[in-house]
C-alpha positions as CSV (number, residue, x, y, z in Angstrom):
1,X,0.0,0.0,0.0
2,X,1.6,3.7,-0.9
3,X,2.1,5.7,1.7
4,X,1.8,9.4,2.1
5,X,4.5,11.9,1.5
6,X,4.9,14.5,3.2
7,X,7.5,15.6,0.6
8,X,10.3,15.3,2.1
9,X,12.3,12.6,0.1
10,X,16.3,12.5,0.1
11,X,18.4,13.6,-3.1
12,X,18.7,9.7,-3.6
13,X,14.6,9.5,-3.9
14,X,14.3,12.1,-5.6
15,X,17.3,11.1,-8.5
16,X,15.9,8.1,-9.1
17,X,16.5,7.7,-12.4
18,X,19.9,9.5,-12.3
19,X,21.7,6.1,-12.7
20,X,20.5,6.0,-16.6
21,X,20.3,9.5,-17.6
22,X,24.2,9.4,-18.1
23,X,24.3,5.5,-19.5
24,X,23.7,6.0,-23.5
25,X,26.3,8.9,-24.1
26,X,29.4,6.6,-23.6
27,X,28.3,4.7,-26.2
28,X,26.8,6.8,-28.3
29,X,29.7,9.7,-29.1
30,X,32.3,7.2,-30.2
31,X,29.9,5.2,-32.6
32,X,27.9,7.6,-34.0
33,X,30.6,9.8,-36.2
34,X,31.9,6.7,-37.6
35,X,28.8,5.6,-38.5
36,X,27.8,9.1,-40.1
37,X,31.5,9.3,-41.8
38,X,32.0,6.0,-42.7
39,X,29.3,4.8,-45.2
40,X,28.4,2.3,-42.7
41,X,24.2,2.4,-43.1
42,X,22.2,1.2,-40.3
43,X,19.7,-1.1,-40.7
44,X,16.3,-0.1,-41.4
45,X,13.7,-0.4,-38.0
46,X,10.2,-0.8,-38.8
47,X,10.1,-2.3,-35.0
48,X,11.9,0.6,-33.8
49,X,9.4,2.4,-35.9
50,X,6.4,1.5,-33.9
51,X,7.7,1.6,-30.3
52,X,9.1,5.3,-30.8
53,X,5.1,6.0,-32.2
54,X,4.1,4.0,-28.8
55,X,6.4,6.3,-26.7
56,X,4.8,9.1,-28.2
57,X,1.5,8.1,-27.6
58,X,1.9,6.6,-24.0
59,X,4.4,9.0,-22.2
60,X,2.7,12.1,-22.2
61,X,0.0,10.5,-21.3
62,X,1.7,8.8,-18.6
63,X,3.3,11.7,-17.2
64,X,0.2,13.6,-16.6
65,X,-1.0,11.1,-14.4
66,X,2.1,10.7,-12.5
67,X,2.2,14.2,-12.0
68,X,-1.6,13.9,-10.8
69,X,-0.6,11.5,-8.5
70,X,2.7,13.4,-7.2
71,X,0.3,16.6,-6.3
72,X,-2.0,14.2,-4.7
73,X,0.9,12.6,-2.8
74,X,2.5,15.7,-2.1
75,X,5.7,14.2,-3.1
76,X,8.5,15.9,-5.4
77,X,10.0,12.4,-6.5
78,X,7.0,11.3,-8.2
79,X,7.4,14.9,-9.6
80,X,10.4,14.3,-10.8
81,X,9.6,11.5,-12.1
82,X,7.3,12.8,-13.8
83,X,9.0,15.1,-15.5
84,X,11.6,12.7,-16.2
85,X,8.7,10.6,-18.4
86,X,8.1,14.0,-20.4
87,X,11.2,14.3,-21.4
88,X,11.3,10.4,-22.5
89,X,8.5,11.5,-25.0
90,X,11.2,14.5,-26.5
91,X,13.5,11.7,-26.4
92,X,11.0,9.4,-28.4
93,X,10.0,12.4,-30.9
94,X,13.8,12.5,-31.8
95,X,14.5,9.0,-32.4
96,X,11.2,8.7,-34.3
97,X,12.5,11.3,-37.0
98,X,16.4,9.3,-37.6
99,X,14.4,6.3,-37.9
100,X,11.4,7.4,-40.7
101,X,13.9,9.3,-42.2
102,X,16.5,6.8,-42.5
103,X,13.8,4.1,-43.5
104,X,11.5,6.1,-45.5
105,X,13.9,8.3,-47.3
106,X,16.7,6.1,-47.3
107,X,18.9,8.8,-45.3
108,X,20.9,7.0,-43.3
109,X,22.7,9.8,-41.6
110,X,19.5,11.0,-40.2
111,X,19.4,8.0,-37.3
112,X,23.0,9.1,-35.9
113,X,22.5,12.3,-35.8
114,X,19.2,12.1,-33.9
115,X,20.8,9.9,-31.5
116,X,24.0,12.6,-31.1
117,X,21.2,15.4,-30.9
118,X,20.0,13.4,-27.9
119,X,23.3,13.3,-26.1
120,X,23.2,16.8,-24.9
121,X,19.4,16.4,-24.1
122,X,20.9,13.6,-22.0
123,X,23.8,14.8,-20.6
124,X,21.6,18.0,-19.3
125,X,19.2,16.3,-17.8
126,X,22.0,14.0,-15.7
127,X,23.9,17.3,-14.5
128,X,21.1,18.8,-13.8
129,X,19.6,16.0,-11.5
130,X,23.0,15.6,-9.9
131,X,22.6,19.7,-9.1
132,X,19.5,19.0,-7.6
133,X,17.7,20.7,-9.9
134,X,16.3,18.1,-12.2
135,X,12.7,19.4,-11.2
136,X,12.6,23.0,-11.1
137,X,9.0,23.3,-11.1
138,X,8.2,20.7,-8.6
């Protein structure tokens, strides 16, 4: 059963999610340019596709609840959270434009480059949350 919060969570409740905010970049800024400059193509994602459209229909959807249920709560973690699941749907909105262009237009730089757009996103988000300030409006 939840309990009540009284809004009063610690840093570590309320960076929850701070462990994979930073995760993807390592990986992401070494692969990407190579992939871009090489003439290596990535693979076409239909799959991919249809998960991003998903995203883009469940997590704004999902946030708004969760911040129903963090003003009903009274607890700035589930804020944070959240706001955290917004920014999942910019996230989605991104990697659903590489992807169509890539498959649909056949540019395949379009799918690295989303996914180095993203890295700053990303890498704002995680130094922000380790601030303390990953929900300003909480």
């Amino acid at each position: 059963m939840p309990t009540q919060s009284s809004g009063t969570e610690t840093k570590n409740e309320h960076c929850g999610s701070l462990d994979s905010a930073f995760s993807p970049s390592p990986f992401i800024l070494p692969t990407n340019p190579l992939t871009i400059f090489c003439d290596t193509v990535p693979p076409h994602s239909v799959p991919g596709i249809v998960l991003a459209c998903a995203s883009l229909l469940v997590m704004p959807l999902l946030s708004r609840a969760k911040h129903k249920v963090a003003a009903h709560l009274d607890s700035s973690a589930m804020h944070a959270d959240a706001q955290q699941t917004q920014f999942c749907t910019y996230l989605s909105a991104i990697l659903l434009g590489g992807l169509v262009m890539n498959t649909v237009f056949g540019l395949s730089w379009t799918d690295p480059v989303a996914a180095l757009i993203m890295v700053p996103l990303i890498a704002r988000e995680g130094i922000e949350a380790l601030k303390g300030q990953a929900c300003r409006n909480c």
